[in-house]
Every structure is written in structure tokens, then in C-alpha cells.
N, C-alpha and C positions, 0 to 999 in steps of 0.2 A: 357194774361200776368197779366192784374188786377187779374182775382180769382186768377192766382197763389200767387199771392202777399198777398192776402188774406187769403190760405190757410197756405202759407208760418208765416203767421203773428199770427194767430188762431192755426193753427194745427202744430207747430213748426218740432215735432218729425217724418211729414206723411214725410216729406222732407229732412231730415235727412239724413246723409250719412248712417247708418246702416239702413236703411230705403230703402234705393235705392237699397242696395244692395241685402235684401232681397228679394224686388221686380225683382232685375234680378234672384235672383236665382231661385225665381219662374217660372220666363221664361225660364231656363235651364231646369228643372225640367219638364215643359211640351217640352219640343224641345225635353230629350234625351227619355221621355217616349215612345213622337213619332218615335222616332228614333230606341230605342228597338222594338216596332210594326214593323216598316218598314223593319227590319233585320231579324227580324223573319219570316215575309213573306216570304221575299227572299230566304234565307234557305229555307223555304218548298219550293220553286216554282223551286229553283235550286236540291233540293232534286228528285223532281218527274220529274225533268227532265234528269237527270244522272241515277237516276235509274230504271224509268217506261218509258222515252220516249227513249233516248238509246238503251240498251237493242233489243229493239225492231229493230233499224235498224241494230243492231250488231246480228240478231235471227241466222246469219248462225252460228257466234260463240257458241254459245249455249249457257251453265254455264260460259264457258270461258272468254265472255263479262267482265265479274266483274275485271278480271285483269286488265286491260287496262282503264277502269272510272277514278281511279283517273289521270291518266296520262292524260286524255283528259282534265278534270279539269284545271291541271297543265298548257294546254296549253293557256287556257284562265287567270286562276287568274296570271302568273308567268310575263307577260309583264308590266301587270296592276302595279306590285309593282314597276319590275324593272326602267320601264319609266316615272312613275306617281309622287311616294311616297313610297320611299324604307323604310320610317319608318314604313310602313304597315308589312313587313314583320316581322316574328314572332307572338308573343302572349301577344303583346299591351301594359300591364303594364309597361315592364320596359321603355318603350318609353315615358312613360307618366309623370313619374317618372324622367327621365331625362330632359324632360323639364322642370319640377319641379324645380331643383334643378337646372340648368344652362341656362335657357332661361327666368326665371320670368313666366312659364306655360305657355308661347305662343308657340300656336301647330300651324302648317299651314292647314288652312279651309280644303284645299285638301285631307288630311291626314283622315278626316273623312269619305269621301266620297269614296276616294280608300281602306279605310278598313272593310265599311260595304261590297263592291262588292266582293274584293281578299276574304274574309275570309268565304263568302257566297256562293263563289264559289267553296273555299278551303274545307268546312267541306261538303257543297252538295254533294259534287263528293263521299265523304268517308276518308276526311280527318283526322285525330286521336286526333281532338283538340274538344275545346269548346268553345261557343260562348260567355261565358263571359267575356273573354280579349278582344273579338274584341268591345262589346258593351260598356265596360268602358271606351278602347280608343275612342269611336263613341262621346259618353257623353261628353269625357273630352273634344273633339276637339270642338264640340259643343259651351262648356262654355268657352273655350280660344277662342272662337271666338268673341261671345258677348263678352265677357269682353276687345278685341282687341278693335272693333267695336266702343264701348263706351268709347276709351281709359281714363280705367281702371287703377289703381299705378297695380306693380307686385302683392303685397296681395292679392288684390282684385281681379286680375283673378287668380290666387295659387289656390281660395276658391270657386271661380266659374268653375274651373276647377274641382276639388274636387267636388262639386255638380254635374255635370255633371256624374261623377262616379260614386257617389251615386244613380245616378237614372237611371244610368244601373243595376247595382246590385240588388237595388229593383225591378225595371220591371221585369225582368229575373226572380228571385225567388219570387217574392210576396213577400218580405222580407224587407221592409223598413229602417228597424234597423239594419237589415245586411249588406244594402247596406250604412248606415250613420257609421257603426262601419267599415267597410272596406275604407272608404274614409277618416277617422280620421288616420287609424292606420297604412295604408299600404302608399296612396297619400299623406298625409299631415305628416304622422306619429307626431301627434301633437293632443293631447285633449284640448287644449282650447276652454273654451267655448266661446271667440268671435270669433270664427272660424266655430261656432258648428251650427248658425240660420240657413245662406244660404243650409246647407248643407242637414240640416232636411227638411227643408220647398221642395225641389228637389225634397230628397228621395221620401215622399208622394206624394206631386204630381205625377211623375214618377208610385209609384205603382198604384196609384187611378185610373191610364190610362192604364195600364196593365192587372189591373181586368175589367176596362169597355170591353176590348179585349179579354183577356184569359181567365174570372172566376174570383173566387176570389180562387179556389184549387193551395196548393201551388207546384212547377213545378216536384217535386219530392213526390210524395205521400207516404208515409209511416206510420207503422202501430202504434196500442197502444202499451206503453212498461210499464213494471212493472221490477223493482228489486227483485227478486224471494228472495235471502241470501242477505244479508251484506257481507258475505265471499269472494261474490262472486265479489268484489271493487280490491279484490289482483290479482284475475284473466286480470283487467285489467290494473293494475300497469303493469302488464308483456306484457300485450300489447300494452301499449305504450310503451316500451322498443320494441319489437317484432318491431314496424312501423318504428323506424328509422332508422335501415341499407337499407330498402323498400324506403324511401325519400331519403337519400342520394344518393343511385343510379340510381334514375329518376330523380334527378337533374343533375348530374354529365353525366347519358347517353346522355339528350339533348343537352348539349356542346360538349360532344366528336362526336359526330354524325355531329353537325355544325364544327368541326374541321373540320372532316373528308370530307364535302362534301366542305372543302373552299378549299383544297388540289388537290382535283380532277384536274387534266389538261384541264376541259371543258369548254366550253361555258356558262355565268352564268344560263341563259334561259333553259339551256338541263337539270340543278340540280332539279329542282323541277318535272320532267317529268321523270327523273333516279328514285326519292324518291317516286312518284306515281306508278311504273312497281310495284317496291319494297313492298310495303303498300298492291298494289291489289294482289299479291303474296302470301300473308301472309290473305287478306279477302279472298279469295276465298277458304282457309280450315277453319278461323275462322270468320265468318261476322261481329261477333260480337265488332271488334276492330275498325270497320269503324265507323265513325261520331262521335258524343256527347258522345252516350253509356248510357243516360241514363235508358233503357230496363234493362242493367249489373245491376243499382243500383237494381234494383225494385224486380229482381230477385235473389238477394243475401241477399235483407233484409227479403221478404218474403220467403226464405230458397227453394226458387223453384228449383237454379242451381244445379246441380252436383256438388262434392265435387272435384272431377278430374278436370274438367273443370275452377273451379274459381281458384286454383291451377296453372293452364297451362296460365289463358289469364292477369296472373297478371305480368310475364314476357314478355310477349306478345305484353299487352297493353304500360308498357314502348318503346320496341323496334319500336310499329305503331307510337305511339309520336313523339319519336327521329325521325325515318326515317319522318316525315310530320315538322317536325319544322325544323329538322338540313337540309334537300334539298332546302327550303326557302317557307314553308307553311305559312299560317297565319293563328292564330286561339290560343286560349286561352288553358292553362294550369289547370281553376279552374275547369272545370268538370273532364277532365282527373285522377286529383288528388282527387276529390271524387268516382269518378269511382273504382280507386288502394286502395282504403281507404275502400271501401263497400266488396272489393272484399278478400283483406285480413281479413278484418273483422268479413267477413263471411265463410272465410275458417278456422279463429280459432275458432270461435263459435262453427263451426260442429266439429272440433274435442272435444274442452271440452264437449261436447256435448254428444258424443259419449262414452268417458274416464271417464263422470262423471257423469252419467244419474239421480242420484238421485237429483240432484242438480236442475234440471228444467230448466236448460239453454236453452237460447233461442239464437239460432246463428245470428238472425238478427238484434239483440240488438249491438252485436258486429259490424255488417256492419255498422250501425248506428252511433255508436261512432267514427268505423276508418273512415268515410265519413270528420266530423270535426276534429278528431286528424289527418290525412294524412295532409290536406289542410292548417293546423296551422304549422305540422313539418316541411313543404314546403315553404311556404310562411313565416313562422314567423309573424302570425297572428294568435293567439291564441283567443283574443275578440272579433274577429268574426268569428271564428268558432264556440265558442261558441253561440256568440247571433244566426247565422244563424241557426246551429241546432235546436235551442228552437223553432225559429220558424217553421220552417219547420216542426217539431212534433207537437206545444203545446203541448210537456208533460213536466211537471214539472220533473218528477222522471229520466227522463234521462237528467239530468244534473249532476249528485252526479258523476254517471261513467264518463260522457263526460270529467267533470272540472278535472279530474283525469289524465284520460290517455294523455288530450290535454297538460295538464303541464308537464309531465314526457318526453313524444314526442318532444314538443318545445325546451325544455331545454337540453334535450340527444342532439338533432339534433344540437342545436346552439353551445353545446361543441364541436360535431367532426366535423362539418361543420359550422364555421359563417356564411357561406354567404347561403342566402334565394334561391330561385329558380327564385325570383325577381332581389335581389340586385348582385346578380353573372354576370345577364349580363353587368351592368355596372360597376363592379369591371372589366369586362376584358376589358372594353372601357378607363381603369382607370378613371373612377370615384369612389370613396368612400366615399358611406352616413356618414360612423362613422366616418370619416375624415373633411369630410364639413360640420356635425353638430359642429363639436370640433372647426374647421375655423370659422366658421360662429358667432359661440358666440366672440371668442377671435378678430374678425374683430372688434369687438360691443366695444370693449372698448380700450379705450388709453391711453397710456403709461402715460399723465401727471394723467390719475386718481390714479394712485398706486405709485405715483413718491415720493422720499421721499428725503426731503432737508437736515434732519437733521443728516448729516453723517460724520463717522469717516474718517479721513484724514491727511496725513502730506505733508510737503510742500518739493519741493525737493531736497533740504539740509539735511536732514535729515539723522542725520547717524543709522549703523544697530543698533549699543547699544540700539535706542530711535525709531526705529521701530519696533524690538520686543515687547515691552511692548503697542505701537499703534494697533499692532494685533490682542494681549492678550486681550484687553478692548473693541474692536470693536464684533459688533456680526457674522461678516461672516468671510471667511475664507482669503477674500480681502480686497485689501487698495490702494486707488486711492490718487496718490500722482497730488498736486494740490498749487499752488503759492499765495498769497495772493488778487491778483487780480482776480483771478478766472483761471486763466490757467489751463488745462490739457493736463498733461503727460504721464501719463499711469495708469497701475493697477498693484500692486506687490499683489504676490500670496502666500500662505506660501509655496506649493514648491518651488518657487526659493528662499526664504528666508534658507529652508534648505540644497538646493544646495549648494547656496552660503556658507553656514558655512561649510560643508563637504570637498569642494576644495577652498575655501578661507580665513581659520581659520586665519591666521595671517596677512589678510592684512581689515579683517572686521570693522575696526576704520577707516579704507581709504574709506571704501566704502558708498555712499550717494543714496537716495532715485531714485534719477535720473535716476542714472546707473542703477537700476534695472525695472525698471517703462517699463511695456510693453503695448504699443496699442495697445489691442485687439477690436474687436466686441464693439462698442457702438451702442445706438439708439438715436433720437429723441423726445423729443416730442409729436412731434404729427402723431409719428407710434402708429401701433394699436398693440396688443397683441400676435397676430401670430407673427408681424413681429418680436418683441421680443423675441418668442420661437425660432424660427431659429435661430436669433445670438446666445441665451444659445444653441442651438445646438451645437456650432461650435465653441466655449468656454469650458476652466476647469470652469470655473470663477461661482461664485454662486453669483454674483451683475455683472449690467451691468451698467455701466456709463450714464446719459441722457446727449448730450452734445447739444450745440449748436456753431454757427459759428457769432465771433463779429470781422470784420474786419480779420485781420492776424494770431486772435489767435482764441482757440477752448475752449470755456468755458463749463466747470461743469454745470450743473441748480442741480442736484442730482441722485441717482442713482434709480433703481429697484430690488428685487432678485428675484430668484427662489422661494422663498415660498410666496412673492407676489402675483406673478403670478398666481401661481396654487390656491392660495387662492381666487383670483380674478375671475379665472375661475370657482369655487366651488360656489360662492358667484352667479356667474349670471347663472350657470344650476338650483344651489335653487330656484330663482326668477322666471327660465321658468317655473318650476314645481308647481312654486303657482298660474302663472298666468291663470292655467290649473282652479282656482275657480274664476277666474272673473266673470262679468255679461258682456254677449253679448254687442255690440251697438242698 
């Protein structure tokens, strides 16, 4: 306790709250590195056990074996989610994501442990997923754990949570920066940089444990590229256009497919075991749809596949997806969607290719770029598609095409589809990110900050002669009629000012402020800004009254308007977006 006090006294900043935090997230950063190790293992071990040890006792079946794998699979991962940790099921992100956003990022410890095994069991067998959703969710449960453990404020595990993710990302691809740009953009959707130390420091660690493991070659190897033309930048304007009806309907298939199998009349446990028959039905004419897929990428960039073939398994590969996620697979969507992205890619390559030969086109270039424009149209992660593809090349010159087609993709995709491959699942859970970012700021402030005392009013004696001209002079289109002591009465609007003179021309010298004064919608105080948006929901009125309660009567303090409000809210999205150049803690 003395050296601490010491150190505390000397070394002020080693103990420091951004200090600790760091330090845990360095602990994260070696927990999920080991953790991607450990999942990787398991994959290969459940790999060769599905399909080298298997096999083997299935020899009377012959080839016909391969059908039935995944279904035996199914019989093992399908208990594990249903009885264990049903958040395991699917492809991790958006579960992660949902803690995010309504539990303060507290995942349950469990949650990690039944989705390294469900999802290791799930892509072993010949599942249609990728192991990077399970490893981010492994990460994130990891760093909601420590940061539970060490009861952590909410921020503080959001961020360790977020590193966590990051250093699955890294481990997995060697990719440090991909894995810190995916955890900003996607998890936290948030650049700030006192958000940004824990998350770096992770990342590295995490990869630095994955090269001691794997190499330091990154997971996907690919070749040198050169931009042959300039000209040839249009060719892929047009495909990114080309990618987006290709994303939208591999978003959209995986939900109809999960309709579809929540519909069935069966047994929950029989679904993922129907979706396994299904899957080995479809590998047993094409293999290639089983597992990760990454062999698709390798041979699509280096132009090895058949042109027929990458053609055929690009519908294919959606329908193995769906049927493995929609029956209740577990396993990630980020490989799949570079998978579909290599594979289109390098099916338009070989045609320009072909249609254009003087031009020097290189089809793999094209697999290349749709590996990161698919993954950005999908996800709505544009910044790390791009950082990942740089790394995963080191090449400078494929960025001119990448940064191109990844914009035109993202941007098409977000017009006809808003919703991500991510954020769709929890739109149908109703949850809405662009809803509870929009809540979330307007929670943030209240009503007496934008309150304004000094307002037009008459008292309610007032006849109409003398509050026409009260209206004229005021700036909104209301007028709270109000007593000298502070009472309130209501609000008169100018439609009923011109109601009233339409069917009451002749008796408008009779009529007083009073008579017209309607109680609508008021707020308090000390509501917050949403709560304000609701009542203007539910109002003509462009001011709302702030009232309070003094005894018997209900006083004035002043009112708010609508372009308060929204000025208010303008006012503090600016501020998030500067705080985006802060210095860390």
C-alpha cells in the first residue's frame, strides 16, 4: 500500500483512470488474442473430425457421407445454443451490438464460451459462415467480462468491449487496423479518440499473439496489383453499382430464410438439423460452399476458377448462408461476404477481360476490390474495408479502385436499403440505431437549457381586437394566455383565431382570451429533449409551454419551440463530431 502511495504521489498519471483502463485493455487484447488461438484450433480439430474421421465410419455410404455432416453437426452445436446461450446463435455482431446499445455492453461470460464451441462446431461440420463473427463476439464477451469483474461505469466496458472486438479482427487477419477501424465503426460507431487507446493497444496485442501462432502472412494471401489504364477506374464505378442488388439480396435472403424456418411447425432442435440435410445437399455437388470458403477467395483472385463455376456458386453461396444461419447456425457473415465479393469480382473481371483484351485487365484485381466493396455494401463499413484491404495487400495502387467502388457500393446500398446486414437484425427486434443515437443525444439535454422566459403573452381578459395584434408581434404562431400572477390557461393558435372570426364575426368583441385558450401538451422543466419531441408530436403548436405546479395553480416558467429544439439538437451532434479530435485520457 506504501509504494502504492508512492507511486500514486511520483507517478500520478501510471494510476490514473485512463491509465487503468488502458492497462485492462491490454488484458483484453491478450485474453481475445488467446481466444482467437483457441477457436482456431477448434475449427481445425472439429474440421478433421467431420470430415477425415467421419467419413470414415460412414465408408459404407461412400461420397454420400457429405450429406449428412452437417446435420450431425447440427446435432451437437443446436442444444448447446438452445439450452446454454441462445445469443450464440447467428453471426455474433449484431448481438454484440445490442448489448451495446441497451445493456451498457454487458454480455453474459457464458455467452463466450457457448459461441466459440456452437460456431466451431457449426462451420467444422461445413457450415456456410465465417469465423469472424463468432471471434468478435468471443472478444467482446471476453472484455464485458473483465470490465463486469472490475465493476467498470457503462463507458468503460462499451470500450473494453470494443477492444475485445478489435482483437479478434486483428488475430484473425493479421490486420490490426482493420480490426481497430471495425471496432470504431461498426461496435462503437463512434471515432473519438478517447475511445480510440484501449482499443489500439488490444488490437496489437491481439495481432502480436496471432503472428507468434500463425506467421506473420496475412490470412488471405493475395497478389501484386498494378492499374494497367486510368480508364480503367470507370470500369469499376460500374461495379460498384453491379455489387449492390448482389448485397441486397444476401441481406435480405438470410432473414427470409430465418422467417422461413421460425414458421415451420417443428421442434426448435429439428431446425438446424432440416438446414444441415439441406446445406450437405447442395456440398455434395458443390464443396465448395462448405465452411469459411476461403480456397473461393484465393482462386478467384488468382484467376484459377472457371468462369461458369464462379458464376453458379455466387447464388449458391447466398442460399448455403441462409440455409446455415436462417435453421439456427452460428457463424459469421464477414468471410461469406468476402467470399461473394471475390467471386463477383472475378467474374466481371474475366468478362472485361475477355470484351477488352487490349486493355490488360487483370480479373483478380476486380475479386480484390469486390472482397472490400461487398463487405462495406453489407455491413455499412466502408473504413474498414478499406483499411483491411490495404492490409491484407500492402499495395498502395489498389486503393485508387478500392476507394471508388467501396463508395459508390456503400452509398447505392444505403439508398435502397438502409438497413446493414448488421443493423436489420435489430431493426426487427425493434431496436433502432438511428433512433437511439437521435434519443440518446436529445436524453442529454433539458428542457430548462433552451427555455426562454422572455415571451409574448396576454392575460385572459383579453379581447380578440387586442389579440390579433399580440400574434402579429410575437414570433411563433402561438400565444399562451397567462394571468398576472403567473397562471396558466392555455395556448391560442392562429387557427382558432381564424376559426373564430369565420363563424363568429359578430359576436368577436364578446369574445376573451379565455374562451379560446386550449391546454395542450406542456412539459417541465426538467424533461429532457425527447421528451419534448413527443409532446411537439402530438401538437399543431410550434411552442410548448414549460409549466410548473404551485399549490392549486399551474404556472408559466416559459416556454420552448420547435426550432429550439432542433437547433439544440444541431448544436450537440456538432460537439459529438468535434469531440471526435479530443486527446485520449
Amino acid at each position: 500500500m506504501k509504494n502504492f502511495i508512492k507511486i500514486k504521489k511520483h507517478f500520478p498519471f501510471l494510476v490514473s483512470p485512463g491509465a487503468i483502463l488502458i492497462s485492462t485493455a491490454f488484458i483484453v487484447g491478450i485474453a481475445g488474442g488467446f481466444g482467437a488461438v483457441l477457436f482456431r484450433w477448434l475449427l481445425d480439430l472439429f474440421k478433421d473430425i467431420f470430415f477425415q474421421k467421419i467419413p470414415l465410419l460412414l465408408s459404407f455410404m461412400g461420397d454420400y457421407a457429405v450429406i449428412i455432416i452437417p446435420a450431425i453437426g447440427a446435432v451437437f452445436f443446436g442444444p448447446l445454443i438452445y439450452f446454454f446461450a441462445r445469443e450464440a446463435k447467428g453471426h455474433g455482431v449484431p448481438e454484440v451490438m445490442e448489448a451495446m446499445e441497451l445493456k451498457g455492453g454487458r454480455i453474459r461470460p457464458a455467452v463466450g464460451l457457448v459461441k466459440s464451441l456452437a460456431s466451431s462446431l457449426c462451420i467444422g461440420s461445413g457450415g456456410s459462415v465465417g469465423r469472424e463473427g463468432p471471434i468478435v463476439q468471443i472478444g467482446s464477451a471476453i472484455g464485458s467480462s473483465i470490465g463486469q469483474v472490475l465493476r467498470f461505469s457503462d463507458e468503460k466496458v462499451k470500450i473494453l468491449v470494443a477492444s475485445g472486438a478489435a482483437s479478434g479482427v486483428a488475430a484473425t487477419f493479421n490486420a490490426p487496423l482493420g480490426g481497430v477501424f471495425f471496432a470504431l465503426e461498426v461496435i462503437l460507431r463512434d471515432f473519438s479518440t478517447r475511445r480510440l487507446g484501449g482499443v489500439v493497444v488490444a488490437a496489437v496485442i491481439a495481432s502480436v499473439i496471432a503472428k507468434v501462432f500463425f506467421g506473420g502472412d496475412p490470412s488471405i494471401p493475395v497478389p501484386p496489383y498494378t492499374l494497367g489504364n486510368p480508364w480503367e477506374l470507370l470500369f469499376y464505378l460500374g461495379f460498384g453499382l453491379l455489387l449492390v442488388p448482389v448485397c441486397i439480396l444476401f441481406i435480405r435472403s438470410i432473414y427470409k430464410f430465418e422467417d422461413a424456418f421460425k414458421k415451420l411447425p417443428l421442434p426448435e432442435l429439428s431446425k438446424p438439423i432440416i438446414g444441415g440435410l439441406l446445406l450437405g445437399g447442395i456440398g455434395f455437388f458443390f464443396p465448395q460452399v462448405f465452411g469459411v470458403g476461403y480456397e473461393n477467395i484465393e482462386h478467384a483472385v488468382d484467376a484459377s476458377m472457371p468462369f461458369k463455376l464462379m458464376v453458379l456458386l455466387i447464388p449458391l453461396k447466398i442460399l448455403a448462408v441462409s440455409l446455415t444461419l436462417g435453421s439456427g447456425g452460428s457463424g459469421g457473415i464477414f468471410a461469406p461476404s468476402l467470399v461473394l465479393g471475390a467471386l463477383t469480382g472475378g467474374s466481371f473481371g474475366y468478362l472485361l477481360s475477355h470484351f477488352f483484351p487490349q486493355m490488360g485487365i487483370e480479373p483478380g484485381a476486380y475479386a480484390l476490390v469486390g472482397m472490400g466493396a461487398f463487405f462495406a455494401g453489407a455491413a455499412r463499413a466502408p473504413i474498414t474495408s478499406i483499411v483491411l484491404l490495404f492490409e491484407l495487400t500492402g499495395d498502395y495502387l489498389i486503393i485508387l479502385p478500392l476507394m471508388l467502388t467501396v463508395a459508390i457500393t456503400t452509398i447505392t446500398a444505403d439508398r435502397l436499403h438502409p438497413e446493414s446486414i448488421y443493423s436489420l437484425k435489430l431493426t426487427r427486434k425493434g431496436i433502432s440505431l438511428r433512433k437511439k443515437m437521435r434519443r440518446d443525444i436529445l436524453e442529454h439535454i433539458k428542457v430548462h437549457e433552451i427555455l426562454k422566459k422572455d415571451m409574448a403573452s396576454v392575460p385572459p381578459s383579453t379581447t380578440m381586437d387586442n389579440i390579433l395584434p399580440a400574434l402579429a408581434q410575437g414570433s411563433y404562431r402561438t400565444l399562451p394566455v397567462i394571468d398576472r400572477d403567473g397562471t396558466f390557461y392555455g395556448i391560442i393558435t392562429v387557427n382558432q383565431i381564424l376559426d373564430s372570426l369565420e363563424h363568429m364575426d359578430s359576436l368577436k368583441h364578446l369574445i376573451i382570451a379565455q374562451d379560446l385558450a386550449q391546454t395542450g401538451p406542456s412539459v417541465k422543466d426538467s424533461d429532457n429533449l425527447n421528451e419534448a419531441l413527443n409532446k411537439f408530436l402530438e401538437s399543431e403548436s410550434d411552442v410548448l409551454p414549460v409549466i410548473k405546479k404551485d399549490k392549486q395553480k399551474v404556472i408559466v416558467t416559459g416556454i420552448i419551440s420547435r426550432d429550439d429544439l432542433l437547433s439544440a439538437y444541431s448544436r450537440e451532434v456538432s460537439l459529438k463530431r468535434e469531440d471526435q479530435m479530443e486527446t485520449p485520457l
